[in-house]
N, C-alpha and C positions, 0 to 999 in steps of 0.2 A: 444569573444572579442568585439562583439560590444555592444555601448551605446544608450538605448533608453526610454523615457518616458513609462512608462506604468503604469499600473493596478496590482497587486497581489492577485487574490484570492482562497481560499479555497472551491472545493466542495464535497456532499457527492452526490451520486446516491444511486439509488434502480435498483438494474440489475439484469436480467434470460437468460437464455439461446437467446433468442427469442426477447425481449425486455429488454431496462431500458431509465432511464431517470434521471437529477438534482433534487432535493429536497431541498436540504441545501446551500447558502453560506456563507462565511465570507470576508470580505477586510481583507487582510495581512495588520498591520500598521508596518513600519520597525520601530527600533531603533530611528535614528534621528526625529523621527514624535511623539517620547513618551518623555515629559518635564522632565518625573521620572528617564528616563534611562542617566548611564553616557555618553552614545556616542549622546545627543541629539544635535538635529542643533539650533540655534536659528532661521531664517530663516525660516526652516520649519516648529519648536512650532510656529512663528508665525503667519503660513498658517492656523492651525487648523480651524480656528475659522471660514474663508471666505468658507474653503471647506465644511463646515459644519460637520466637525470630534466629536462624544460625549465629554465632557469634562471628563468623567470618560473611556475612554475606551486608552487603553497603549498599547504597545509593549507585543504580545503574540506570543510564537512560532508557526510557522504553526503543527504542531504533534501536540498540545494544542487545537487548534481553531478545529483540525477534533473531537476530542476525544466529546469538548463542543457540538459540532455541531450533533455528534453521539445520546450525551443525550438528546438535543432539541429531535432529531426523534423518539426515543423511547418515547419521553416524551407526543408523537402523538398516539401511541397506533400503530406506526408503528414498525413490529416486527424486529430485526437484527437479524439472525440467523449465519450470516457470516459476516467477516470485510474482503474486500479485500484492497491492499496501493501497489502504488507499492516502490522504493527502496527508495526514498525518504523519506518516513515515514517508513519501515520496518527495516531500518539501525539502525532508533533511537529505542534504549532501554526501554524509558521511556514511548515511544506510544506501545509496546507490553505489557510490563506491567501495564501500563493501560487499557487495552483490557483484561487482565488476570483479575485485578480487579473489574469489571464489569462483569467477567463470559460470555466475547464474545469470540468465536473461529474464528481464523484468516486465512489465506493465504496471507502472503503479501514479494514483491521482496526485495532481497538485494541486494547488492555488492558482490565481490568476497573477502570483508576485512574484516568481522564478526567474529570473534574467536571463539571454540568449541572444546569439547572434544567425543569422540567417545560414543556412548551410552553405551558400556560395559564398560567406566573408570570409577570409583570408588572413593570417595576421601581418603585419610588418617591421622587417627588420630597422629601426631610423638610424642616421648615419652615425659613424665613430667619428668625435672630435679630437680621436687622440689623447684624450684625459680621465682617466680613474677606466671602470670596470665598461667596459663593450653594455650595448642597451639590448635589454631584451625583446627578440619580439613581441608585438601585441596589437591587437585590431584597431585600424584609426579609428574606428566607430566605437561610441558608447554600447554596452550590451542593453537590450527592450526587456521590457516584460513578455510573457508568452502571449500573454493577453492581447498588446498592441502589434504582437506579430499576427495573429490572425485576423485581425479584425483591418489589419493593411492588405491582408490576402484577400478579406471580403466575404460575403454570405456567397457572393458568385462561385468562391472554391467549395462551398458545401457540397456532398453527397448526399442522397437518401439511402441509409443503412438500414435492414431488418435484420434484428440480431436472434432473437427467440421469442417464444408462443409466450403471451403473458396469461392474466388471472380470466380475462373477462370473456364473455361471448364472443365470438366472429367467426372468419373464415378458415382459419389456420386447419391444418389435418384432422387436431384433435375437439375442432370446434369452437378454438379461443382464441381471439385476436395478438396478431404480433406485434412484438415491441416494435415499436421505427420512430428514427429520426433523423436528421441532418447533421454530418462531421464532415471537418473541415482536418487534413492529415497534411503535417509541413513536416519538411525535413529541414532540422536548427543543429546548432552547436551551443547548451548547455553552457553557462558562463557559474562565474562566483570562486571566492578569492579561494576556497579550498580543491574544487576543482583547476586553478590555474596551477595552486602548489605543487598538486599530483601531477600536472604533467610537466610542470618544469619550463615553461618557455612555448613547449611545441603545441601544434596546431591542434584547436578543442575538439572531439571525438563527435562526432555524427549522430544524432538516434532521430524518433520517432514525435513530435508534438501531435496529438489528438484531443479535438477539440468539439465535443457536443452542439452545435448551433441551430436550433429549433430554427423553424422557417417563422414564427409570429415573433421571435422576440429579437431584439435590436441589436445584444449581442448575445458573444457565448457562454453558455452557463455551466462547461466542465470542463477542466484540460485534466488527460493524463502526458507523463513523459512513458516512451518503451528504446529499449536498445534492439529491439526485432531486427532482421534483416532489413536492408534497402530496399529490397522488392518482397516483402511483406504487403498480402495484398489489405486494402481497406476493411475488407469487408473481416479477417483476419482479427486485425488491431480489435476494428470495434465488438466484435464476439468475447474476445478474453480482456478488453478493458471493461464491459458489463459483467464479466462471470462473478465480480464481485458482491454482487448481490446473492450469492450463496450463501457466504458469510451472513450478511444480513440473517439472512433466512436462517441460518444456523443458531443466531442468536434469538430471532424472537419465538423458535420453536423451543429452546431450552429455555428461555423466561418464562413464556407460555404456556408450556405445558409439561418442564421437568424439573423446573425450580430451580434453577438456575440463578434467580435474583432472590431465594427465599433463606440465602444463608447468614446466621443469626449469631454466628458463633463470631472468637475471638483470636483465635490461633491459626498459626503459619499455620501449622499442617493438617488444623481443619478445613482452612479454605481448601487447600490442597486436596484434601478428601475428598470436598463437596463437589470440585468442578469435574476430580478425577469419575466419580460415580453417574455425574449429570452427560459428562461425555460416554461412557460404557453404555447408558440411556439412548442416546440419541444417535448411538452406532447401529445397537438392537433397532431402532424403531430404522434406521434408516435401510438398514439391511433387510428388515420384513418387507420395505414397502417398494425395493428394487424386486425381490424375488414374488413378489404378488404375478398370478394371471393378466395380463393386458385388460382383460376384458373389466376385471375387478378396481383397475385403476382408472377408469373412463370415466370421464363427467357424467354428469346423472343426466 
């Protein structure tokens, strides 16, 4: 509920177990800020000009600006071998299937509201009356939510996964207790009307449901979708659907401590400056603190 000036931008990273960092951004321009779109402001179109906004650049969705911004990096000779998003772009349709078109393999969050059909349903041709256009196939069954797919599979399908060493004291190698928890991993078929379009009729494509389910609580409290391989082991999935916490960690180390959130200006291409500068920052810090002595990076 609250209201506040800000900023909107898009990034992509480059992240490993051990390291990552920003590479790409974009400024989000909204709606009212594009003269072409119906909801535009005048007010704002006529800000453009002083903020120094391109006169060709419009109202693009954010799931549009990563996909663009994906091809800039590859376009570096920088490899993608994985897309991770978390639910914000994972929810949308139209950013998996562009990641499908492209030939990039994903892990990225959803909702609990994605619809699917179980990986053994089937669709069905129903019969020809002889009259107007042949029916096309389609599953007798309604598509579920992810949600009520897992939780039909039960807590009995849980795993106990340890993905990596977290912040705090324990056992782990380095002294610090590992993350763990319980996932529950189903193989579904992906439903929704824009997924039916792209395939035309035929039988809905296979991926990955993974789904967080702590042993105290009653149900699940994270799904990602992945296109990974069918024998993609678990332990796999839940590694690179947490790595997203890089990111995280990318952003409250440049809030934090690079300034990140301290920019005050008004122009395209100061934002652009600031994040450019705040990334060159947090490259430097991140590359001294890979090349430190083992010994010099040890808890105290």
């Amino acid at each position: 509920g609250k209201v506040t000036n800000c900023q909107v931008g898009v990034s992509v990273h480059l992240a490993r177990d051990h390291a990552s960092t920003p590479v790409n951004w974009r400024l989000f321009l909204p709606m009212a800020w594009d003269p072409a779109a119906p909801q535009a402001d005048p007010d704002k179109v006529a800000r453009r000009e002083r903020c120094g906004v391109p006169a060709d650049l419009g109202h693009v969705e954010k799931w549009q600006l990563a996909l663009d911004m994906i091809d800039e990096t590859r376009s570096w000779g920088v490899e993608v071998p994985l897309v991770l998003a978390d639910a914000g772009y994972g929810d949308t349709i139209a950013f998996r299937l562009g990641l499908n078109q492209r030939g990039l393999r994903y892990v990225v969050g959803i909702s609990s509201r994605p619809a699917a059909h179980p990986a053994a349903a089937r669709p069905v041709t129903p019969p020809y009356n002889g009259i107007g256009r042949r029916p096309a196939a389609r599953y007798p069954d309604a598509a579920r939510s992810v949600k009520a797919l897992v939780i039909e599979a039960g807590l009995g399908a849980a795993r106990p996964v340890s993905w990596r060493e977290g912040s705090r004291p324990g056992r782990g190698r380095s002294g610090l207790k590992r993350m763990y928890s319980r996932f529950v991993a189903l193989r579904i078929r992906p439903s929704g009307r824009e997924i039916r379009e792209a395939t035309e009729g035929a039988e809905l494509a296979e991926c990955w449901l993974l789904a967080e389910w702590p042993a105290k609580e009653a149900e699940p409290v994270q799904f990602w979708l992945s296109d990974l391989p069918g024998d993609t082991s678990l332990t796999t999935l839940v590694r690179l659907a947490k790595l997203r916490w890089r990111i995280e960690h990318d952003y409250r180390e440049m809030k934090q401590a690079l300034g990140l959130a301290h920019f005050e200006g008004r122009t395209f291409n100061g934002w652009h400056h600031h994040v450019t500068l705040v990334s060159l920052a947090h490259a430097f810090c991140t590359l001294r603190r890979l090349t430190r002595a083992p010994k010099e990076t040890a808890p105290a």
